[in-house]
Structures are given as structure tokens and as C-alpha cells.
OpenMM code with the backbone's topology and positions (N, CA, C; nanometers):
from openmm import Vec3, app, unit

residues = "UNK UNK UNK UNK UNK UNK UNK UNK UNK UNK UNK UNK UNK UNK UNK UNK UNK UNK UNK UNK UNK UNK UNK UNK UNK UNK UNK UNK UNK UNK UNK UNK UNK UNK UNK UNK UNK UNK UNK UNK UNK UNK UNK UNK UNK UNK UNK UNK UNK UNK UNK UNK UNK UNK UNK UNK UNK UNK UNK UNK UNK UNK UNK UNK UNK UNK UNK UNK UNK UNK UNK UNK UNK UNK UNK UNK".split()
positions = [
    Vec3(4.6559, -8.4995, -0.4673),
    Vec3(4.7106, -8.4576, -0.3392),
    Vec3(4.6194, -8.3503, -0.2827),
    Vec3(4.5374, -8.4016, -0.1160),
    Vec3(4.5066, -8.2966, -0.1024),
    Vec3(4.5614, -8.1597, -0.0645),
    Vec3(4.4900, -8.0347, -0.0261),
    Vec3(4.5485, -7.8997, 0.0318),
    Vec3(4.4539, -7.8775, 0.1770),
    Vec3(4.5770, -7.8460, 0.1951),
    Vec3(4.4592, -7.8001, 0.3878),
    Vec3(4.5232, -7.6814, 0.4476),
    Vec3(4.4003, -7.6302, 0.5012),
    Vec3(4.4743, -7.4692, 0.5649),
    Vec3(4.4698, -7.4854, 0.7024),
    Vec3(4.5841, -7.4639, 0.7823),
    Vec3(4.6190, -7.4488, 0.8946),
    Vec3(4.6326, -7.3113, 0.9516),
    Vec3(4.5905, -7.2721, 1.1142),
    Vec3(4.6492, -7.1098, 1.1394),
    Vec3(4.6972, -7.1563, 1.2428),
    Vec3(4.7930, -7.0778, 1.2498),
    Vec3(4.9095, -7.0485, 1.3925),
    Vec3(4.9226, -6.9720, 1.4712),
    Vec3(4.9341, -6.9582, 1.5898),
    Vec3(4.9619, -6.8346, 1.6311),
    Vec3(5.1408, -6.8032, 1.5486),
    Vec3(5.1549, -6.6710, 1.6346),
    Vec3(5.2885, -6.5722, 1.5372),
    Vec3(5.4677, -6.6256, 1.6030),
    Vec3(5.4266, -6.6964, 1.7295),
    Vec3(5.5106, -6.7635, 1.7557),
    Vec3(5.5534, -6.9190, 1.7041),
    Vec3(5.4197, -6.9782, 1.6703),
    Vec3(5.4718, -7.1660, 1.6512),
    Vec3(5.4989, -7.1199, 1.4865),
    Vec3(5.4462, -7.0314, 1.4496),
    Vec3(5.4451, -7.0669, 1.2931),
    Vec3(5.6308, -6.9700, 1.2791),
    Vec3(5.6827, -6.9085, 1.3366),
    Vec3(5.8437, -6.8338, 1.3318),
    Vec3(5.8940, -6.9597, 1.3553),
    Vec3(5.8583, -7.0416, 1.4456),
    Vec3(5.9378, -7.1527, 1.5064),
    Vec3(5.9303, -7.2962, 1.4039),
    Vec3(5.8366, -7.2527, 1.3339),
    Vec3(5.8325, -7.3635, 1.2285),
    Vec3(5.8846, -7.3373, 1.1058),
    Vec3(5.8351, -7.2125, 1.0652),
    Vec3(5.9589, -7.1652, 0.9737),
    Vec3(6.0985, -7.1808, 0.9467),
    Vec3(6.1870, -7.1553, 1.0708),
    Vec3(6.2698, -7.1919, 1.1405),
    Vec3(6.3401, -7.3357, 1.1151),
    Vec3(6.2280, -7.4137, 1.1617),
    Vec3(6.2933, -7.5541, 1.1639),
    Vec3(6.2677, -7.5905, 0.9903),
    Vec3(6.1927, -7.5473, 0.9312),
    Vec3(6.1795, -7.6319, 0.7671),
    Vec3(6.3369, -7.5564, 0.7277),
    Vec3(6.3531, -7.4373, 0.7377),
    Vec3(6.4190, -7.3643, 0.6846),
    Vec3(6.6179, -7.4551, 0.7127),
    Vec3(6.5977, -7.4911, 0.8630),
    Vec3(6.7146, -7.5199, 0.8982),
    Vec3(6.7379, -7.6951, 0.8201),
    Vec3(6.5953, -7.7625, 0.8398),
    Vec3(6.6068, -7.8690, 0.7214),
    Vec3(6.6261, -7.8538, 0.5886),
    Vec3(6.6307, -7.7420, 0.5380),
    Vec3(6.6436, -7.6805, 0.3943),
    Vec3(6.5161, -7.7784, 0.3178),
    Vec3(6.4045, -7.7970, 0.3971),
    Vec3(6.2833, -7.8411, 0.2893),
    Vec3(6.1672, -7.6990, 0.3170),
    Vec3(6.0629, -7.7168, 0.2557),
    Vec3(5.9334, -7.6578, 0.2720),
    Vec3(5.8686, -7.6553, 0.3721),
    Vec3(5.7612, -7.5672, 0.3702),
    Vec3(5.7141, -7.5682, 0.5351),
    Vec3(5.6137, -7.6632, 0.5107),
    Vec3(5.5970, -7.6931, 0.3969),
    Vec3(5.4722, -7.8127, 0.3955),
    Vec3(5.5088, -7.9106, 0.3662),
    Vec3(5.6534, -7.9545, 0.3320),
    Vec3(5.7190, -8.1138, 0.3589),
    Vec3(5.7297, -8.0903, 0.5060),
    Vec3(5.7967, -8.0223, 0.5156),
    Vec3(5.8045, -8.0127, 0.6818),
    Vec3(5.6988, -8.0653, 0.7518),
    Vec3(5.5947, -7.9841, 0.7854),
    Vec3(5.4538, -8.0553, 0.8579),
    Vec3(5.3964, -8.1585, 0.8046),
    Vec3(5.4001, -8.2004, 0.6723),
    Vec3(5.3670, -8.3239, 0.6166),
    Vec3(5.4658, -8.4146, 0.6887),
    Vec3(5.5993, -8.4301, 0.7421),
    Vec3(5.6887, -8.5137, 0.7975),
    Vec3(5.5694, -8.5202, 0.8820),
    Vec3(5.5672, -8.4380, 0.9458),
    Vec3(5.5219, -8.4244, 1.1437),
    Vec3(5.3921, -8.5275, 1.1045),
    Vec3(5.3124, -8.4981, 1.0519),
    Vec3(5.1756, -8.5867, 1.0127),
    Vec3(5.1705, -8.7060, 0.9897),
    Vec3(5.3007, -8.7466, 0.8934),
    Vec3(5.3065, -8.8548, 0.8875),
    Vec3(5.3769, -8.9537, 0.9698),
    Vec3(5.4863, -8.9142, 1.1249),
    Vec3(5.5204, -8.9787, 1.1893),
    Vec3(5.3674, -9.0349, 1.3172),
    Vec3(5.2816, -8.8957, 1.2816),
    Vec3(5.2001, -8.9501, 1.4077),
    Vec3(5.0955, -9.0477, 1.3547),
    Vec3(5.0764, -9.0325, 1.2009),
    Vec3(4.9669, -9.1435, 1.1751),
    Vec3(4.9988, -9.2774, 1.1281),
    Vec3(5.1774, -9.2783, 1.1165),
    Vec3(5.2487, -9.4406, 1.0777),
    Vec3(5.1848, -9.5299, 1.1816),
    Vec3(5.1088, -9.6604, 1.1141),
    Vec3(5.0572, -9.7114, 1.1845),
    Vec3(5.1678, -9.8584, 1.2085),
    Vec3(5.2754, -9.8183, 1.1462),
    Vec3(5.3982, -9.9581, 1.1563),
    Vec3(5.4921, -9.8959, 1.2779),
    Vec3(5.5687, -9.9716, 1.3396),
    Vec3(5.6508, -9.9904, 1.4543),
    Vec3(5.7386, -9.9097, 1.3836),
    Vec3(5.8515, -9.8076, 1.4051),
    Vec3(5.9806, -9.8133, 1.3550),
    Vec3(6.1000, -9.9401, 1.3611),
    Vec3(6.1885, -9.9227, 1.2321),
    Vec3(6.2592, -10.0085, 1.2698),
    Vec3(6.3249, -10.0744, 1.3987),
    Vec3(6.3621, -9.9336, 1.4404),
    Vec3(6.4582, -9.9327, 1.5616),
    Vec3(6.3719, -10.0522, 1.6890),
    Vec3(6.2572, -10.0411, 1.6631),
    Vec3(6.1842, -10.1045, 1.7935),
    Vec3(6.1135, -10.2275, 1.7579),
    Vec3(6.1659, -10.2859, 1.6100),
    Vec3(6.1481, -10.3887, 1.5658),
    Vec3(6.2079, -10.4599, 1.5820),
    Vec3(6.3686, -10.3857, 1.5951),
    Vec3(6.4741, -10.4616, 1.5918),
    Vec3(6.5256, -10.5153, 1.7511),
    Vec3(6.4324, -10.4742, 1.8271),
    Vec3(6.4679, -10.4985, 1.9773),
    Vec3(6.3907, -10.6349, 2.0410),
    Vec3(6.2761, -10.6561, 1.8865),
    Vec3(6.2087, -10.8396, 1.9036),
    Vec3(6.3619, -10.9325, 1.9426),
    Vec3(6.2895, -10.9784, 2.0708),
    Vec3(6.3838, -11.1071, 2.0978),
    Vec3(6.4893, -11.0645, 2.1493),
    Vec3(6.5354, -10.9475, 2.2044),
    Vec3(6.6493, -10.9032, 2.2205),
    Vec3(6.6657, -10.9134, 2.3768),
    Vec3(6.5224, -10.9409, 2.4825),
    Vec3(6.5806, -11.0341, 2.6312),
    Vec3(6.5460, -11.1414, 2.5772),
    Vec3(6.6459, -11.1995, 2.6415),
    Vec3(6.6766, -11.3440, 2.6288),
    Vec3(6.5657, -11.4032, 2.7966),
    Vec3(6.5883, -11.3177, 2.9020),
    Vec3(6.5496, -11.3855, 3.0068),
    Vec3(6.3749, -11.3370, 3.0694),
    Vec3(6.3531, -11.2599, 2.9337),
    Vec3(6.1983, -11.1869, 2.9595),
    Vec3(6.1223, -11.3008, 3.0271),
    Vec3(6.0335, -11.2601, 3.1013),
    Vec3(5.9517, -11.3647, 3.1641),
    Vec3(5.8106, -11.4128, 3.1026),
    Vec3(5.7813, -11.5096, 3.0743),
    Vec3(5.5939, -11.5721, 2.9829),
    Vec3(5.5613, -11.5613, 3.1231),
    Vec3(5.4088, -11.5281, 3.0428),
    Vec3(5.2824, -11.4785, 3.1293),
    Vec3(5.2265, -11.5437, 3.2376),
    Vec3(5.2596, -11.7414, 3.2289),
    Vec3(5.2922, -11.8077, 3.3451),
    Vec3(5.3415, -11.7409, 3.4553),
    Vec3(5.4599, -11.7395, 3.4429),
    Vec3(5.5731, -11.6884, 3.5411),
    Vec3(5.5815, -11.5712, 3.6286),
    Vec3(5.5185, -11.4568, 3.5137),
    Vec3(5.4685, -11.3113, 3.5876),
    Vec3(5.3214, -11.3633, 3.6837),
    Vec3(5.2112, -11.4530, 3.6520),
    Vec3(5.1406, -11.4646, 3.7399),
    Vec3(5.1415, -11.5654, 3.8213),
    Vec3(5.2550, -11.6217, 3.7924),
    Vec3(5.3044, -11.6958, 3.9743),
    Vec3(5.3171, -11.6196, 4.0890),
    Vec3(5.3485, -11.4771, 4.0446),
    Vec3(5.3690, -11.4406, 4.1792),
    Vec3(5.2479, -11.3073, 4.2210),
    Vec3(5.1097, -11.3253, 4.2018),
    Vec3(5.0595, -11.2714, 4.2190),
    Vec3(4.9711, -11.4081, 4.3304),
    Vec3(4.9007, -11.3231, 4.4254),
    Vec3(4.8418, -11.3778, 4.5244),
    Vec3(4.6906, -11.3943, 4.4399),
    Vec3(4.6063, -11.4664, 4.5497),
    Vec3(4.4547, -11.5011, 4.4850),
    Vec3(4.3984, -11.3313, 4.5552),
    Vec3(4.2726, -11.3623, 4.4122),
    Vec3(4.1604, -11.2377, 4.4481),
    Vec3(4.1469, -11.2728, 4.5377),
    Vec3(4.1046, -11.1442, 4.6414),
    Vec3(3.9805, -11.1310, 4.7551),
    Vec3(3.8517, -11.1715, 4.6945),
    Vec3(3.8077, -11.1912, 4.7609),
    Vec3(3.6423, -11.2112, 4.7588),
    Vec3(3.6088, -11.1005, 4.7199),
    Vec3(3.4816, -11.0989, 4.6502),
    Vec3(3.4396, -10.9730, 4.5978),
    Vec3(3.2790, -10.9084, 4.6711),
    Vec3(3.2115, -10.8654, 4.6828),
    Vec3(3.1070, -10.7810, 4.7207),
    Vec3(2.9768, -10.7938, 4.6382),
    Vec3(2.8932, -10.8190, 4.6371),
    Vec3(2.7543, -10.8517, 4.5529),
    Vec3(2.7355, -10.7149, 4.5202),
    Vec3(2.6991, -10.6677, 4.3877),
    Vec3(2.6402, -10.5556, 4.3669),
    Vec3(2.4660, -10.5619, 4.4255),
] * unit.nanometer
topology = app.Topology()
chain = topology.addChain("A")
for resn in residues:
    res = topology.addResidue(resn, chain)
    for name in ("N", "CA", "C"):
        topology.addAtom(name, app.Element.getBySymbol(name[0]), res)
């Protein structure tokens, strides 16, 4: 496991204190949470579970039926 040193200013690090403390874990489970929600490279459940859930979503046909033709474009 690695170790890494972080500095704070005197306000985020009271405010982080704070929150490990009110989770009753460590301040370094604590920020280890935070680290590891931003580098999960999987969907959460919650937004897994919302596959298939319109029924009347529109295919990519359908959304570009209603787009008009390009303009003509300009010669570089």
C-alpha cells in the first residue's frame, strides 16, 4: 500500500477532519473514499439500473429525421 503526503490549507483540512470524524472512519479512509469515487472507472449501480428504462427513447434514425441538409460549405 502506497503513502502520499498531501497539504491543506487550515480551513479544508478542519473541514475534513470534521467530515471523517462525523463518519467515525480515518482521515485517510476518508480521502481514500473521495479518490476512489473519482477514479471508478465502472458506472454506479444506480445508473446501470436505468438501462432500458425509456421505453419510447428515440434510435439515431429517428433523431436525424428531423434535422435539415448541410449548407454548402466554403473551400478552404
Amino acid at each position: 500500500m502506497g503513502q502520499v503526503t498531501i497539504y491543506l490549507d487550515d480551513d479544508i483540512e478542519t473541514k475534513m477532519r470534521l467530515a471523517a470524524k462525523s463518519m467515525k472512519i480515518s482521515q485517510s479512509k476518508w480521502i481514500s473514499s473521495l479518490i476512489k469515487k473519482k477514479v471508478n472507472e465502472e458506472w454506479p449501480e444506480s445508473v446501470k439500473d436505468l438501462a432500458g428504462s425509456w421505453e419510447d427513447f428515440p434510435v439515431l434514425n429517428e433523431i436525424r429525421d428531423f434535422q435539415k441538409e448541410d449548407s454548402m460549405r466554403e473551400e478552404l
